[in-house]
C-alpha positions as semicolon CSV with decimal commas, in nm:
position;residue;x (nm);y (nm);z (nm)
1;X;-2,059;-2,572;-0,847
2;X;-1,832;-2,832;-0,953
3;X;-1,427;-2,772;-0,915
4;X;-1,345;-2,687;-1,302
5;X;-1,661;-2,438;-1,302
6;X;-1,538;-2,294;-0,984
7;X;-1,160;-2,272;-1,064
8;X;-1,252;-2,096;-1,403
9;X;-1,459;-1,843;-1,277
10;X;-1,166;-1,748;-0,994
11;X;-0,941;-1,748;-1,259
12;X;-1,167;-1,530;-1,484
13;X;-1,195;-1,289;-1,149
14;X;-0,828;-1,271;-1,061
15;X;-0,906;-1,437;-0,740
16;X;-0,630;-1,667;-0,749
17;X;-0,366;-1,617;-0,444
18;X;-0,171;-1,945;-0,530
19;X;-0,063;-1,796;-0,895
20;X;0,261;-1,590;-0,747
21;X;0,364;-1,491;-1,169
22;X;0,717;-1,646;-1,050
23;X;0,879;-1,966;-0,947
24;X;0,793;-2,103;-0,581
25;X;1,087;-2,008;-0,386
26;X;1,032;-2,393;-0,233
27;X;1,049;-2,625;-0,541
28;X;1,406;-2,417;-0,632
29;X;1,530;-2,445;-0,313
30;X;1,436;-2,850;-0,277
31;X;1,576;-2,904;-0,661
32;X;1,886;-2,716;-0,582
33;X;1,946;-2,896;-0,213
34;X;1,875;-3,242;-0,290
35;X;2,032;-3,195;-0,648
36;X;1,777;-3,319;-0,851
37;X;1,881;-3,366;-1,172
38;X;1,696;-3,272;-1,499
39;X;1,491;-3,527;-1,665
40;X;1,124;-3,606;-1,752
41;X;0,867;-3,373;-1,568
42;X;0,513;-3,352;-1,472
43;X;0,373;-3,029;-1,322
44;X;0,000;-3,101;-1,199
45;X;-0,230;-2,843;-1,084
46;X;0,034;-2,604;-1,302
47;X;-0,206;-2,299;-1,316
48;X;-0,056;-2,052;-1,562
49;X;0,275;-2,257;-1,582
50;X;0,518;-2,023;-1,388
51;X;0,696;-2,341;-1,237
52;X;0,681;-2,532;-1,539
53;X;0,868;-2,257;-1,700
54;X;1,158;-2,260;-1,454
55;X;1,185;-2,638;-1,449
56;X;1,176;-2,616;-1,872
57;X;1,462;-2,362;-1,841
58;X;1,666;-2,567;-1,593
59;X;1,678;-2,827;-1,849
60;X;1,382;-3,070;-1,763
61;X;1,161;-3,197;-2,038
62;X;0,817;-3,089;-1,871
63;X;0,470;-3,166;-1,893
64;X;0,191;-2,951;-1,705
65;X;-0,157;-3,042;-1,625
66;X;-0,499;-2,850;-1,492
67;X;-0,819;-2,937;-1,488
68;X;-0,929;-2,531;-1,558
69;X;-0,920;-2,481;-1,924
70;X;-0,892;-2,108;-1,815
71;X;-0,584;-2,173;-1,680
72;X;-0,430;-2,364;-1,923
73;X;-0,562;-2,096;-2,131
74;X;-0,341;-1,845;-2,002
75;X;-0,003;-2,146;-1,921
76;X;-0,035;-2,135;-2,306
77;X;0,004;-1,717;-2,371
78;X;0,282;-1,736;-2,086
79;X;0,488;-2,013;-2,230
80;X;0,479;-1,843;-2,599
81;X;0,570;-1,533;-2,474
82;X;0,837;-1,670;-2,227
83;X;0,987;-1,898;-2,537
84;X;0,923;-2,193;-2,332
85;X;0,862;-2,543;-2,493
86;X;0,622;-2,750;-2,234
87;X;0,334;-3,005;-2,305
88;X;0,027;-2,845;-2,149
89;X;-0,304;-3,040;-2,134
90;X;-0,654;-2,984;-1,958
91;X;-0,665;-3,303;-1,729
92;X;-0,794;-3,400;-1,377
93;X;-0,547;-3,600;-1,271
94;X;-0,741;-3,799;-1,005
95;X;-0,990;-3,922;-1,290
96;X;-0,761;-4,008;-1,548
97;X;-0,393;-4,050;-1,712
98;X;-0,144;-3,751;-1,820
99;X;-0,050;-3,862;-2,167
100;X;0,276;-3,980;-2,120
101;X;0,426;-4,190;-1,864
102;X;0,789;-4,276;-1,700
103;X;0,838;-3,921;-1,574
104;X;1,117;-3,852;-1,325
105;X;1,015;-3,609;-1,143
106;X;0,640;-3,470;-1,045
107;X;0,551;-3,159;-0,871
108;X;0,270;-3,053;-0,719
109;X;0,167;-2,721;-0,520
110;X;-0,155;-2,728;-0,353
111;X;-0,285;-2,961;-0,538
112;X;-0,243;-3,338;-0,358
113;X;-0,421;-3,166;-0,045
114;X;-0,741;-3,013;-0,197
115;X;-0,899;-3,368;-0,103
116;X;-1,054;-3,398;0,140
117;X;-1,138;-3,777;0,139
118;X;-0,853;-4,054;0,247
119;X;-0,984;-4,254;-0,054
120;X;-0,943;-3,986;-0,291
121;X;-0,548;-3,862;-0,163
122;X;-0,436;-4,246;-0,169
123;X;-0,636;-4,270;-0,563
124;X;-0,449;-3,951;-0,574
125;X;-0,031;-4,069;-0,453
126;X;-0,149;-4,397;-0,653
127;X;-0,190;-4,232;-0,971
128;X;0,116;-4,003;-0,925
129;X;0,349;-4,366;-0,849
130;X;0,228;-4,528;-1,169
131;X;0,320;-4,232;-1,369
132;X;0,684;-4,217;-1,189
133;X;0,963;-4,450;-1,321
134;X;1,154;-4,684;-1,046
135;X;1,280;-4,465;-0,835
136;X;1,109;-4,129;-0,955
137;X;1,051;-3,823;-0,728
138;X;0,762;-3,662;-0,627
139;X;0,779;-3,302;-0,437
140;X;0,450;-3,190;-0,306
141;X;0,346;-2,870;-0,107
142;X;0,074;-2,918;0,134
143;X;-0,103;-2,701;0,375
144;X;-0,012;-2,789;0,737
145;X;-0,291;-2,853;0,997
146;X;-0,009;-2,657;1,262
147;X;-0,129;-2,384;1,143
148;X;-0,352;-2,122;1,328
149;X;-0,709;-2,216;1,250
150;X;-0,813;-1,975;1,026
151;X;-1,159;-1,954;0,728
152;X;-0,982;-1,973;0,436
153;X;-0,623;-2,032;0,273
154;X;-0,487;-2,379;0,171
155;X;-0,704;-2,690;0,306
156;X;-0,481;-2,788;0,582
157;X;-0,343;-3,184;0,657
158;X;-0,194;-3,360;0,932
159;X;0,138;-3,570;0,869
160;X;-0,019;-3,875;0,955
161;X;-0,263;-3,812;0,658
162;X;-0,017;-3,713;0,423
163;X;0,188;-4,050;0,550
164;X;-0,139;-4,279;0,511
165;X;-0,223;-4,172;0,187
166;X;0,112;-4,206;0,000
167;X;0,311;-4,472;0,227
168;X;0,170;-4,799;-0,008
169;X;0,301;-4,613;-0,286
170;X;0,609;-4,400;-0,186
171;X;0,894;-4,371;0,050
172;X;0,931;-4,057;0,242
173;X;1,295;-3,890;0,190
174;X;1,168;-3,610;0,436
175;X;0,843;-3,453;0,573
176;X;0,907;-3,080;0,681
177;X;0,714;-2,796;0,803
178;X;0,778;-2,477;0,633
179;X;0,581;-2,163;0,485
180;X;0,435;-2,140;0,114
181;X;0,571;-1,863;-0,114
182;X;0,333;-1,634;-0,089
183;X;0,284;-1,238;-0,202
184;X;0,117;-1,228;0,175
185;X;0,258;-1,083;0,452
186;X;0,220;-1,370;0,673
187;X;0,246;-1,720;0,464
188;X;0,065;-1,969;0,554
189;X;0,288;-2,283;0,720
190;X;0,328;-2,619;0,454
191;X;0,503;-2,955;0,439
192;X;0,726;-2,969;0,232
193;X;0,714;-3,344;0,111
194;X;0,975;-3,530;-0,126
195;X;0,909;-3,906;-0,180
196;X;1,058;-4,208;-0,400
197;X;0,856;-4,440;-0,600
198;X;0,883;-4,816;-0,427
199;X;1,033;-5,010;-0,657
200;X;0,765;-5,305;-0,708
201;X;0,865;-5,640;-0,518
């Protein structure tokens, strides 16, 4: 089953324990901390757009991405119901461009570590730098191989993965272990990585 058959049918299902129907507690506590300031924004893997929203109404000029039409489906109902003007596309980003480049800021939540292959995270950090502007942010959450081993949950990466994939492309501002917002009562740990775009030499 490829990925886009198999994220449709969980999202048909219900069976989808990353969609919290809110903000992630993380990306407003990083935006607020590091003061981030509003600009041009890409949301990829944005599920049902919950974090696009809150980045729309904090003033930034977003665009979200999925590769599940299903999802992007329902990111549409939410955003007209919610009054919330965001660009939302079906795309896998890892195959081809967002329309749109020089964003400012890009966020992704679970999304960066669901490959498995070196190859495919460093195609992956590549494709996020060349749709940055000089000096553009990008926030990701990432499941941390700390963790208790466990059968399912978020796929789980080491630091020096995360740094091997993205160093070519980015510079690390920090690399921190913390716990995903979840709705469980035991979250699973994360890194919480921000990075800045290398300016080109």
């Amino acid at each position: 089953m490829n990925k886009k058959i198999k994220y449709d049918k969980r999202y048909q299902e219900g069976d989808t324990p990353w969609e919290l129907d809110r903000p992630d507690k993380n990306l407003i506590k990083v935006i607020k901390e590091q003061q981030i300031q509003p600009g041009k924004a890409l949301d990829i893997g944005c599920g049902t757009a919950s974090n696009a929203i809150w980045l729309a109404r904090n003033g930034f000029d977003v665009t979200g991405a999925d590769f599940s039409p299903l999802a992007i489906e329902k990111a549409k109902e939410r955003t007209k119901q919610q009054g919330a003007n965001i660009r939302l596309m079906v795309k896998d980003f890892l195959d081809g461009d967002v329309v749109g480049f020089d964003f400012e800021f890009v966020f992704d939540r679970g999304c960066f570590h669901g490959f498995a292959k070196e190859d495919q995270r460093k195609q992956f950090a590549k494709n996020v730098s060349r749709h940055l502007k000089e000096d553009g942010l990008w926030l990701s959450l990432l499941g941390n191989n700390d963790d208790e081993p466990r059968d399912e949950g978020p796929p789980m990466r080491s630091a020096l993965e995360i740094i091997m994939a993205v160093e070519p492309f980015f510079e690390l501002i920090f690399l921190k272990a913390g716990r995903f917002d979840s709705r469980l009562e035991k979250p699973a740990r994360c890194w919480l990585s921000l990075m800045r775009k290398r300016n080109k030499t």
